[in-house]
One Martini backbone bead per residue (centre of mass of N, CA, C, O) as a GRO file, in nm:
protein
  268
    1UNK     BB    1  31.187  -0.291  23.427
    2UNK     BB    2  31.541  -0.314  23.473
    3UNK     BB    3  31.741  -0.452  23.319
    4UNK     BB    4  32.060  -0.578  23.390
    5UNK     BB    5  32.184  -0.431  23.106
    6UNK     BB    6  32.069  -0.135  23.163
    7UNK     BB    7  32.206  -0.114  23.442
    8UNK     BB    8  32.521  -0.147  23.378
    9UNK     BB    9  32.500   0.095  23.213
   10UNK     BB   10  32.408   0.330  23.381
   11UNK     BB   11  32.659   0.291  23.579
   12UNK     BB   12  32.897   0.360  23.388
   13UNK     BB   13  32.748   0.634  23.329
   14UNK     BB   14  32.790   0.738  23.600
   15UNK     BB   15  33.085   0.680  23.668
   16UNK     BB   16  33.144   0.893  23.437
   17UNK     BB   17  32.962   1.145  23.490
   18UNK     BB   18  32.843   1.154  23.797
   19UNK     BB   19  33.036   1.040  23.975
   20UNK     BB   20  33.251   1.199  24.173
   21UNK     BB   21  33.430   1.375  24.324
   22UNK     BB   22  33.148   1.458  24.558
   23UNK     BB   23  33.047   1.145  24.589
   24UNK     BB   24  33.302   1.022  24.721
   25UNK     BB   25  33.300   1.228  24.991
   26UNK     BB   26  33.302   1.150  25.352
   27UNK     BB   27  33.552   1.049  25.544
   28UNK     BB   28  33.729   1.289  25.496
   29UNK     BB   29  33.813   1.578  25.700
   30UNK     BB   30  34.147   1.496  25.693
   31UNK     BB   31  34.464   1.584  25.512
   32UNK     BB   32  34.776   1.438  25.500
   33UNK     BB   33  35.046   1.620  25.356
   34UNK     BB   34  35.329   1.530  25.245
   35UNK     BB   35  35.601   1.775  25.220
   36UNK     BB   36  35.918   1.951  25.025
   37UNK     BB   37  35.950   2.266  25.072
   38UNK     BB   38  36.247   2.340  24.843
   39UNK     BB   39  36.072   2.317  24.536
   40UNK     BB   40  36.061   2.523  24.312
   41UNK     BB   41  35.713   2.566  24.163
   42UNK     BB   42  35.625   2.282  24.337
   43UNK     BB   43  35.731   2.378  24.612
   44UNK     BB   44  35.713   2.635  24.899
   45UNK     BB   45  35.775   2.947  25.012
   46UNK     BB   46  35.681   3.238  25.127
   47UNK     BB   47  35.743   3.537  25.266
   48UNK     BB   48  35.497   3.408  25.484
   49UNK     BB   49  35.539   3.057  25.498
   50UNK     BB   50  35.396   2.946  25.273
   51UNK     BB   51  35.266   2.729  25.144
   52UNK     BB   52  35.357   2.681  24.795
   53UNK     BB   53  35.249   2.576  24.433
   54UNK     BB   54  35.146   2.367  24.231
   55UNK     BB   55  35.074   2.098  24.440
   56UNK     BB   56  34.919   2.310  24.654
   57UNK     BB   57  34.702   2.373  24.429
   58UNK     BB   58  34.572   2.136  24.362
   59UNK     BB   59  34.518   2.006  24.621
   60UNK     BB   60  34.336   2.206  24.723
   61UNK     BB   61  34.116   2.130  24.488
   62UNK     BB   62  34.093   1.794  24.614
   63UNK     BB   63  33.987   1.885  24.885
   64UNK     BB   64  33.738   2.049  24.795
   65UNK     BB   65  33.617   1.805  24.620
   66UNK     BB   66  33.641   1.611  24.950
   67UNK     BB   67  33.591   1.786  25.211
   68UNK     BB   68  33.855   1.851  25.259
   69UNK     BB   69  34.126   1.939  25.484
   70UNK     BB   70  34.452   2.089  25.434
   71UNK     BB   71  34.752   1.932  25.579
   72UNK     BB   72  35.056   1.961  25.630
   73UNK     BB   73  35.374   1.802  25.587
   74UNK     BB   74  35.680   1.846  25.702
   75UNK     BB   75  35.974   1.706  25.524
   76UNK     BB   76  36.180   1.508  25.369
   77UNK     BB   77  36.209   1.339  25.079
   78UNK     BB   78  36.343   1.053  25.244
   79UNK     BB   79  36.118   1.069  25.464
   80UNK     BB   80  35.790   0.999  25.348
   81UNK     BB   81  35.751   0.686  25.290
   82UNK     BB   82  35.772   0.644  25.606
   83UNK     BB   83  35.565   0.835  25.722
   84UNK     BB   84  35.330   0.664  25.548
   85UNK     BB   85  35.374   0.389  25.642
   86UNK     BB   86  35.346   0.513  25.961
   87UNK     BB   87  35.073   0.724  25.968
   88UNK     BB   88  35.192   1.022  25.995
   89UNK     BB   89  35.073   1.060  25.657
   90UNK     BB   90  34.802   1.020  25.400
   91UNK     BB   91  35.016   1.156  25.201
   92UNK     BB   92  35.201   1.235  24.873
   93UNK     BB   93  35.290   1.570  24.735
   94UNK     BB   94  35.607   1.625  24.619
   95UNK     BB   95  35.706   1.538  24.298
   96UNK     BB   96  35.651   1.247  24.267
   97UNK     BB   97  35.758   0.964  24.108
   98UNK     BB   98  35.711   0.691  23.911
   99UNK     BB   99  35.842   0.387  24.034
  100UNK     BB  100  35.926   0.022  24.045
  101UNK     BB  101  36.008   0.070  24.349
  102UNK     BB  102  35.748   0.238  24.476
  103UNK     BB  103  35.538   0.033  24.383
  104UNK     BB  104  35.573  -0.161  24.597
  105UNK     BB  105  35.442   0.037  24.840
  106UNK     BB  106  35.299   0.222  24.636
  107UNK     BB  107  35.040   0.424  24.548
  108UNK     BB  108  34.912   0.579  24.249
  109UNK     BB  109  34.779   0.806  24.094
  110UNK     BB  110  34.710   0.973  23.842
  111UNK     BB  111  34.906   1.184  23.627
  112UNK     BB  112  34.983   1.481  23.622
  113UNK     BB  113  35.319   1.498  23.533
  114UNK     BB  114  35.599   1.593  23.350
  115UNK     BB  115  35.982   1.641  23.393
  116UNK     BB  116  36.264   1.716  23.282
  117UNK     BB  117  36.624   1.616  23.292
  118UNK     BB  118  36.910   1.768  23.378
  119UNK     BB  119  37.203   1.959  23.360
  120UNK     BB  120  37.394   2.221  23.599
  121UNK     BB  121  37.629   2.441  23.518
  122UNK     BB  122  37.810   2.655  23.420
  123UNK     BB  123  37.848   2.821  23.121
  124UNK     BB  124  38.187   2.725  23.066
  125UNK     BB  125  38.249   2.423  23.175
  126UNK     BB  126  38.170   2.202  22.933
  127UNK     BB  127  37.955   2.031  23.074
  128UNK     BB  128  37.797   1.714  23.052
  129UNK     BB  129  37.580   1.420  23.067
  130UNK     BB  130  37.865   1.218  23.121
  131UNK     BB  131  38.116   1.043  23.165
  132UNK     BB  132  38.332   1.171  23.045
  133UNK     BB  133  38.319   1.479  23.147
  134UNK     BB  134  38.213   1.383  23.482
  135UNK     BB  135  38.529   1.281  23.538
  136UNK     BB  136  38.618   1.432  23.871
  137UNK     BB  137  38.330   1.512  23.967
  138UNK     BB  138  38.062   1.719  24.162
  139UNK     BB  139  37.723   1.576  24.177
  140UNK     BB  140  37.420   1.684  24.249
  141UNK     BB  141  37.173   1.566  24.482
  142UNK     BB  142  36.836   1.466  24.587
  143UNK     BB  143  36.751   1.302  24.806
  144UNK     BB  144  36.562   1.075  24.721
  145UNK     BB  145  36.574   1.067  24.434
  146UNK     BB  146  36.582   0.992  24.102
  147UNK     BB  147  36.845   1.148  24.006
  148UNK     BB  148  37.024   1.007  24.208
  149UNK     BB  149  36.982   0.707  24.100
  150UNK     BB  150  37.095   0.793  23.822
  151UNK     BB  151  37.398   0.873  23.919
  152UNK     BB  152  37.501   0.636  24.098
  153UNK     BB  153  37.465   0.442  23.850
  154UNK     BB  154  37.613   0.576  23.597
  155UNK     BB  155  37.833   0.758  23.760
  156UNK     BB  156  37.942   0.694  24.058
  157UNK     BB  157  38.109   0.394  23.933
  158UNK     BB  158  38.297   0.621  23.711
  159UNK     BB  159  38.423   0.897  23.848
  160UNK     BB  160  38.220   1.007  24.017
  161UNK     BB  161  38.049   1.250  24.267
  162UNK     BB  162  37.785   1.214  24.479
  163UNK     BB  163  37.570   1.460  24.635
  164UNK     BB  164  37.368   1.456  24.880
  165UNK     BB  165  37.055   1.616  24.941
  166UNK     BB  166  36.753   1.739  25.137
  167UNK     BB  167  36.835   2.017  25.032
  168UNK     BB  168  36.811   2.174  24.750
  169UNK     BB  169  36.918   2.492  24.820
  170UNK     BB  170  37.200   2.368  24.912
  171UNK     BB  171  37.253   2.263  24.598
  172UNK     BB  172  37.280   2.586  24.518
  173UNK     BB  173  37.517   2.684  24.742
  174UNK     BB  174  37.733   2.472  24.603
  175UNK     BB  175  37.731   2.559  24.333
  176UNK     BB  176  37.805   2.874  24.417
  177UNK     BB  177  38.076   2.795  24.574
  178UNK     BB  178  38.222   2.562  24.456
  179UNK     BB  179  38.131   2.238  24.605
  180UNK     BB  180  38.051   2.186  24.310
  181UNK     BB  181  38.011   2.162  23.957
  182UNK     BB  182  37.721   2.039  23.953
  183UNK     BB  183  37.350   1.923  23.902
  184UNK     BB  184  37.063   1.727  23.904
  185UNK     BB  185  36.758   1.853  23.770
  186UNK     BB  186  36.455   1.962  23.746
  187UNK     BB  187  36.393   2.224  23.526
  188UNK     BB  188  36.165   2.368  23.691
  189UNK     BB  189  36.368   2.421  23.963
  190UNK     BB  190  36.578   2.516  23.857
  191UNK     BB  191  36.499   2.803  23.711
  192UNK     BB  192  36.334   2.874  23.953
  193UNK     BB  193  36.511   2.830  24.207
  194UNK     BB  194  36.769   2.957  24.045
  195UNK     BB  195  36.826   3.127  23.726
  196UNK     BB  196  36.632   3.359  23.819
  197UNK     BB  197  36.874   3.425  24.009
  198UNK     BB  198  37.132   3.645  24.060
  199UNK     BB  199  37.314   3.357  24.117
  200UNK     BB  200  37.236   3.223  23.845
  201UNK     BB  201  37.362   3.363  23.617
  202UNK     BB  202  37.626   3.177  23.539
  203UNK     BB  203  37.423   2.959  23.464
  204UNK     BB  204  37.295   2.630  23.349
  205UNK     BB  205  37.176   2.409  23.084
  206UNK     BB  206  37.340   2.138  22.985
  207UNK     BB  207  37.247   1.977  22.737
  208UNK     BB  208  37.039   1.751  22.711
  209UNK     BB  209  36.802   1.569  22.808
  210UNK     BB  210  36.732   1.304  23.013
  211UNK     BB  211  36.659   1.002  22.809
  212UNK     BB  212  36.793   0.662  22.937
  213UNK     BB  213  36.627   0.680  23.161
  214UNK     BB  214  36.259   0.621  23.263
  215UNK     BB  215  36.265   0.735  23.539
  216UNK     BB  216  36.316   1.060  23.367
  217UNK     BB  217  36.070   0.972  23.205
  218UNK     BB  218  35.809   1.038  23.399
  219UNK     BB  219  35.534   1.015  23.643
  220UNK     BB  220  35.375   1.230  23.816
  221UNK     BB  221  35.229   1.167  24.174
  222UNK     BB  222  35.032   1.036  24.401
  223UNK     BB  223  35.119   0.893  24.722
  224UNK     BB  224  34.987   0.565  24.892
  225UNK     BB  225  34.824   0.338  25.035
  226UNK     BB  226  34.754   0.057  24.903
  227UNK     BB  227  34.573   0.069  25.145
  228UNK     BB  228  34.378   0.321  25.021
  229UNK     BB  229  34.126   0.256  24.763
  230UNK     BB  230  33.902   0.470  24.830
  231UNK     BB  231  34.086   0.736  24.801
  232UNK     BB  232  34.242   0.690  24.527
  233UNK     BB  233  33.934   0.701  24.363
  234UNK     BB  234  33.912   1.018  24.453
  235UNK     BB  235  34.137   1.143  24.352
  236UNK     BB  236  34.103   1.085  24.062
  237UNK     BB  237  33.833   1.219  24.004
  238UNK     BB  238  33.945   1.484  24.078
  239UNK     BB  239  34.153   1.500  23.852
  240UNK     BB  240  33.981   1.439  23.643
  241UNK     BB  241  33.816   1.738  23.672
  242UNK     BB  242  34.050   1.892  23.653
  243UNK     BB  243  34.129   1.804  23.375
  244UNK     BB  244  33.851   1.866  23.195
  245UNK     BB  245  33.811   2.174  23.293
  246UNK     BB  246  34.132   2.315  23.330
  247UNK     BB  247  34.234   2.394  23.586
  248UNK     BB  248  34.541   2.276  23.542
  249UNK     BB  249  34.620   2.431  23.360
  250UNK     BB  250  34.531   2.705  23.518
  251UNK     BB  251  34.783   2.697  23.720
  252UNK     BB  252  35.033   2.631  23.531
  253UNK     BB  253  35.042   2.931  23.444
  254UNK     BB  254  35.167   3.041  23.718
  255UNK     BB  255  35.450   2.887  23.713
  256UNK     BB  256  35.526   2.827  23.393
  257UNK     BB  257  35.599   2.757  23.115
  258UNK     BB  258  35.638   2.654  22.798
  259UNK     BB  259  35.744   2.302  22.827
  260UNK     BB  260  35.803   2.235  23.082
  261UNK     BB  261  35.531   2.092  23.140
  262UNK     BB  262  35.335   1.765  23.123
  263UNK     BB  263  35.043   1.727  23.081
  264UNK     BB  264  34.809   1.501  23.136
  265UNK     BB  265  34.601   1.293  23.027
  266UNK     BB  266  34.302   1.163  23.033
  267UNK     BB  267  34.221   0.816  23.172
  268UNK     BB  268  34.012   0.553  23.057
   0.00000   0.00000   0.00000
């Protein structure tokens, strides 16, 4: 008979290598994912409609791992976390970074990537991520984002003003009419969304990315409540099977260019 240490030994290899996200999959038919498709190449929509991007294409692969159907649920970004906590919608996955405001609500899954933080603004304006540069100008940020609260915090209360808007987009098109100056944005949203486009073509990224504060070199995951960690169990399990097979780096090669994210590596 196998002693209780033989036992226990057996059980930790069996978790580590045996239990996966698909022996975890029981209980969930269907996972409702709230998410803000208007960030380009990490969710949008394309021409027909459909989400589509970076994290809808994880979730799917985590669904599929968890032998459930994923449904969408458009929301606006700032108001994701009241949906999920209303149990509106059973997780979030919009390229939410973790930071110590947000864990005091939610629990987070395993990290799945990192992306740095720039100002976007004309090629000319000469401006700059400084607090003496952008004094006097009008700067763009998401509602409810990292970026929005580290300009509010750093910027807005120095001669800054921060427009926040609830649609990136939005944000593209005041960018565009001079109805902005700049923008505060995770540099992969920038590109895809607005600099790859002919109306991007006068804009760039100017200065280094921002990186005085923690926030902003953040770590994306997946948002749940914190009752939900059985759940959240099966959700790393998968996330850890995409990352150690390749799934994870080959599909960001179909979004990314080389260097915009910072793929996580699996977390033992």
């Amino acid at each position: 008979m196998m002693n209780m240490k033989n036992w226990l030994l057996a059980v930790a290899v069996g978790l580590s290598a045996g239990f996966g996200a698909t022996a975890l999959a029981s209980e969930w038919k269907e996972l409702k994912i709230g998410i803000e498709p208007g960030y380009a190449p990490f969710e949008y929509k394309n021409a027909e409609g459909e989400i589509v991007g970076f994290d809808p294409d994880v979730m799917a692969r985590v669904c599929e791992k968890l032998q459930a159907k994923c449904v969408w649920v458009e929301q606006s970004f700032d108001s994701l976390i009241p949906a999920l906590t209303a149990r509106k919608i059973t997780l979030i996955h919009s390229s939410m970074q973790i930071t110590p405001q947000r864990e005091k609500v939610l629990a987070f899954s395993r990290p799945i990537y990192g992306i740095p933080t720039q100002l976007m603004a004309r090629k000319d304006s000469g401006l700059l991520p400084t607090v003496e540069s952008l004094k006097g100008k009008r700067v763009g940020a998401l509602q409810g984002s990292t970026q929005e609260t580290y300009a509010k915090k750093q910027w807005g209360s120095n001669g800054v003003t921060i427009i926040s808007y609830q649609d990136q987009n939005q944000t593209f098109a005041d960018l565009t009419a001079g109805r902005i100056d700049a923008a505060i944005i995770e540099k992969p949203n920038g590109q895809s969304g607005f600099l790859n486009r002919p109306e991007g073509s006068d804009f760039a990224f100017l200065g280094e990315p921002i990186t005085d504060d923690a926030a902003l070199t953040g770590e994306i995951a997946i948002g749940l409540r914190k009752s939900d960690s059985k759940l959240k169990q099966a959700i790393d399990a998968a996330l850890s099977e995409l990352q150690q097979d390749g799934s994870m780096a080959n599909i960001a090669e179909k979004y990314f260019k080389p260097g915009e994210v910072d793929l996580k590596n699996v977390k033992q």
